[in-house]
N, C-alpha and C positions, 0 to 999 in steps of 0.2 A: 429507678432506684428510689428507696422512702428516703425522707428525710432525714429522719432518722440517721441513718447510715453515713449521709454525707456529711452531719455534723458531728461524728465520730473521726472521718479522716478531717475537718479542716480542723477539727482540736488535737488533733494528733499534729496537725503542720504550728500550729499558735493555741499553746494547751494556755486556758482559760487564769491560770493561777499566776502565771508569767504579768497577767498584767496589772496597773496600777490599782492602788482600793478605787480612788474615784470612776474607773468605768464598769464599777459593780454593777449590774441591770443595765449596760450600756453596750452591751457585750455579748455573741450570740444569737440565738434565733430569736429576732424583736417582732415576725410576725410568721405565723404557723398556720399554712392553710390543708395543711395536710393531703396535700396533691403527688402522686408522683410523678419526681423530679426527672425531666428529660432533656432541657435547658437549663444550663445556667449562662446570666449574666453577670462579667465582675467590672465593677465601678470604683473610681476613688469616693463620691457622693452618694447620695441617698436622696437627689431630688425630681423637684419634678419631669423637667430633663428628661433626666436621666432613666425618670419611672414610664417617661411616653416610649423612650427607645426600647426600653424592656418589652412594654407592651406591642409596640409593634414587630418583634423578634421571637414573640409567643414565650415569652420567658417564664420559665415557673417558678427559679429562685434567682434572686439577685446579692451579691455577696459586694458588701460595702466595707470600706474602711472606717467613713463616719458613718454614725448611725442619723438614721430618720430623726429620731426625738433625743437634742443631747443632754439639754436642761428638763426637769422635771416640770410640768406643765398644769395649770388651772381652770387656760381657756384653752381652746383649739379655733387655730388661726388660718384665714383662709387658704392661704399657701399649703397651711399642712394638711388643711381638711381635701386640697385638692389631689397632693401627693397620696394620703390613705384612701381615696376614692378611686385613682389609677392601680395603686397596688391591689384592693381589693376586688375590684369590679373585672380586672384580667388575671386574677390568680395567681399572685405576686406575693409567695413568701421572702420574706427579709432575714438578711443573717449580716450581724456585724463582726468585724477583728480589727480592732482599736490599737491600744499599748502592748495587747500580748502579741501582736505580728510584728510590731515593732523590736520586738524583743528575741523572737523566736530565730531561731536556725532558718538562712534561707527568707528574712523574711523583708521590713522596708528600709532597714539601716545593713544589712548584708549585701539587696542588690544593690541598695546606692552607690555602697563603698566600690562594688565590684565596677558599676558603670563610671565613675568615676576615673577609677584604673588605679585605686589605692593596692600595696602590696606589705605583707607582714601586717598581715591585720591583727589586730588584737581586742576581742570584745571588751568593752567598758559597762558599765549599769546598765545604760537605755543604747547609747552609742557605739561607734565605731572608731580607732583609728589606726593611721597606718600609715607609708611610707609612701614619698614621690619620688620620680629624679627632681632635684634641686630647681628653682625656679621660682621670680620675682610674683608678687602678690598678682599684677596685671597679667601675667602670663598663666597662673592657676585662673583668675577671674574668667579668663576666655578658654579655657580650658573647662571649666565647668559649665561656661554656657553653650558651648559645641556638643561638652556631651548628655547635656539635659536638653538640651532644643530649648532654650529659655534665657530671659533677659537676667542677668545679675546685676548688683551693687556690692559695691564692696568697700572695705576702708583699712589702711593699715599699710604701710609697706616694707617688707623686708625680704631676705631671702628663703624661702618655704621647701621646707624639707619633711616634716610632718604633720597630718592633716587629721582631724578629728570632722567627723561627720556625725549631722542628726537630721532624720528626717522629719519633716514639719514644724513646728513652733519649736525650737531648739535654744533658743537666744535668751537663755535665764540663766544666772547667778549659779546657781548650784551645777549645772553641765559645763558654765565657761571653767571654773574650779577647778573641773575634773581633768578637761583640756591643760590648763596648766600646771595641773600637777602632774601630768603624761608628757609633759614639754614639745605641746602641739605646739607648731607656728601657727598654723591656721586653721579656723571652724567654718564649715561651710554648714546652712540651716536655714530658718526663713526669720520673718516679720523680725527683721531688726529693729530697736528702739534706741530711741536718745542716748538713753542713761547709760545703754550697755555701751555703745559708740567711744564713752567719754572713759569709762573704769575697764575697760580692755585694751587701749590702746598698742598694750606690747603686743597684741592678736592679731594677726589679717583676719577678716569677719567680712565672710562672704553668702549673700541674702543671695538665695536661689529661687527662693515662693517657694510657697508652702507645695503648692500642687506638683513641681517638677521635682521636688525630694523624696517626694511620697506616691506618685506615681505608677515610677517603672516596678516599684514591688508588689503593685496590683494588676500589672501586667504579666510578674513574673508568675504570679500565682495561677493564672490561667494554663502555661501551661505544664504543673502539675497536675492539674485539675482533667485537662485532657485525656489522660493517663487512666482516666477512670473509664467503666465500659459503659456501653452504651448512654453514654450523656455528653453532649456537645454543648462548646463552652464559647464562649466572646467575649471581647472587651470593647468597652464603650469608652469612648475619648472625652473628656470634655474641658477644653484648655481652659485657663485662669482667666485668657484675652487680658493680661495685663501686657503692659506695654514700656519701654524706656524712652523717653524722649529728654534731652539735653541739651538746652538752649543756648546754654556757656561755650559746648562746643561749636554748635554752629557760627555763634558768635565769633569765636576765634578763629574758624575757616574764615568766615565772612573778612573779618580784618585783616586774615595773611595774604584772602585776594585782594584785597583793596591795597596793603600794601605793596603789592607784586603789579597789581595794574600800573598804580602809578611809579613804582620804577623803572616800567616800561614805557610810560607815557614821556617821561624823564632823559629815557634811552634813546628814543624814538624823536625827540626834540635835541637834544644832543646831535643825533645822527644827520638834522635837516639841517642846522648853525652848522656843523663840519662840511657839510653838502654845498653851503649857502657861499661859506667860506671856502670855499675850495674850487665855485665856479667864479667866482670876484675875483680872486688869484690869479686862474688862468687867465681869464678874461682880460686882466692886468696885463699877463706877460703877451697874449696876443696884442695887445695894443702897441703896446714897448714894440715887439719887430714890426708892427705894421706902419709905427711912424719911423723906425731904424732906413725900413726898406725907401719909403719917400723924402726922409733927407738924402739919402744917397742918389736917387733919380735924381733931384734937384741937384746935387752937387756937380752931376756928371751932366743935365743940360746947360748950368752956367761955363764949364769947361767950353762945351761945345758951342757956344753961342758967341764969345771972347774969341 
């Protein structure tokens, strides 16, 4: 199939107008090698990665969320000069869908919502949001990291009944706004900041990364895309590798065993003094009849010997 063609249906799924001004030239087919299309790969990135997996997949379009080049550029840096020499050299046109999939019917804030398991959805600007069964902030927190397969942060606690959802950088002033003027309890989204931390607080504000928001709607895209004839389609994985590690908690295992050891050690010393005590006792009362028994012998030899 030309290209042509398939960038008529992906703008039919994320029509080009949908999206922000700033991904004007950000957006789209950002490299045109005029091949017919018989693979396609679909990625959340546009790197080098991601362009070796293409090429070893014989890929002939790769369809990105972010695009290859987001800033406008003066020099050309090694990184990038190696990512356009993969794309170029294995016949690797590029097509990006930025803020208009974000936006679009079906596209990274609809699957979210749906994976999620948000219900009475109701589209916003850029977001989503919609209803839960009721449930404390730590029980959404682990609820979204089950159904993202990903570490959260979170801060905030109340009881959560409505949930506003943005896939990727979400955590600015103008979308928290809109959240509360929709009487979200909580916003799930990424790269959380200080400032937002402190002027949200009536918010549960739940960080998921960027990459597990924005994800599963480039997986869901795949398969749509299937759907088309004769062209076969993959998705390439490629996790954030961020991680949570929390010392504080460890910490306070650490001290509830320490404290439980030694109430045991406590227990267990107790138990040896009652032990200790209890064979000095007996030990007493066998003495008591063992001298009871020999004054009586001796009573009844002096009888006897008179």
């Amino acid at each position: 199939m030309e290209l042509v063609k398939i960038v008529e249906i992906l703008e039919e799924i994320a029509p080009p107008e949908l999206a922000d001004d700033f991904d004007e030239g950000r957006i789209g087919v950002i490299l045109d090698l005029e091949r017919e299309i018989k693979r396609i790969v679909v990625a959340l990135d546009a790197n080098s990665y991601i362009l070796k997996k293409a090429a070893e997949m014989r890929a002939d379009l790769l369809i990105t969320h972010h695009t290859l080049i987001f800033h406008p550029i003066n020099k050309i840096s090694k990184p990038l000069a190696a990512s356009l020499k993969l794309a170029l050299e294995n016949g690797i046109s590029l097509y990006s869908m930025h803020t208009n999939y974000d936006r679009a019917d079906g596209g990274i804030n609809d699957v979210l919502a749906a994976r999620i398991g948000l219900k009475n959805i109701e589209i916003l600007e850029i977001g989503r949001i919609g209803e839960i069964e009721p449930c404390s902030s730590s029980e959404l927190a682990t609820h979204v990291s089950e159904c993202l397969q990903t570490p959260v942060m979170y801060a905030g606690e109340k009881e959560i009944r409505r949930v506003m959802i943005f896939g990727g950088s979400g955590f600015r002033e103008e979308f928290l706004e809109i959240a509360r003027a929709n009487k979200a309890d909580a916003f799930v989204s990424s790269e959380l900041k200080h400032d937002i931390l402190r002027n949200y607080e009536d918010l549960c504000l739940i960080d998921a990364t960027h990459y597990a928001t924005e994800n599963p709607g480039m997986e869901e895209l795949c398969s749509r895309l299937r759907k088309l004839p004769g062209i076969e389609v993959e998705f390439i994985e490629q996790p954030s590798g961020l991680r949570a590690i929390d010392r504080t908690l460890s910490r306070r295992i650490k001290d509830a065993l320490d404290v439980t050891e030694e109430k045991t050690l406590c227990e267990q010393k107790e138990m040896k003094k009652d032990s200790m005590e209890s064979m000095i006792e007996e030990q007493s009362r066998n003495q008591v009849r063992s001298d009871y028994r020999r004054s009586l012998g001796s009573e009844s030899r002096r009888k006897y010997m008179e």
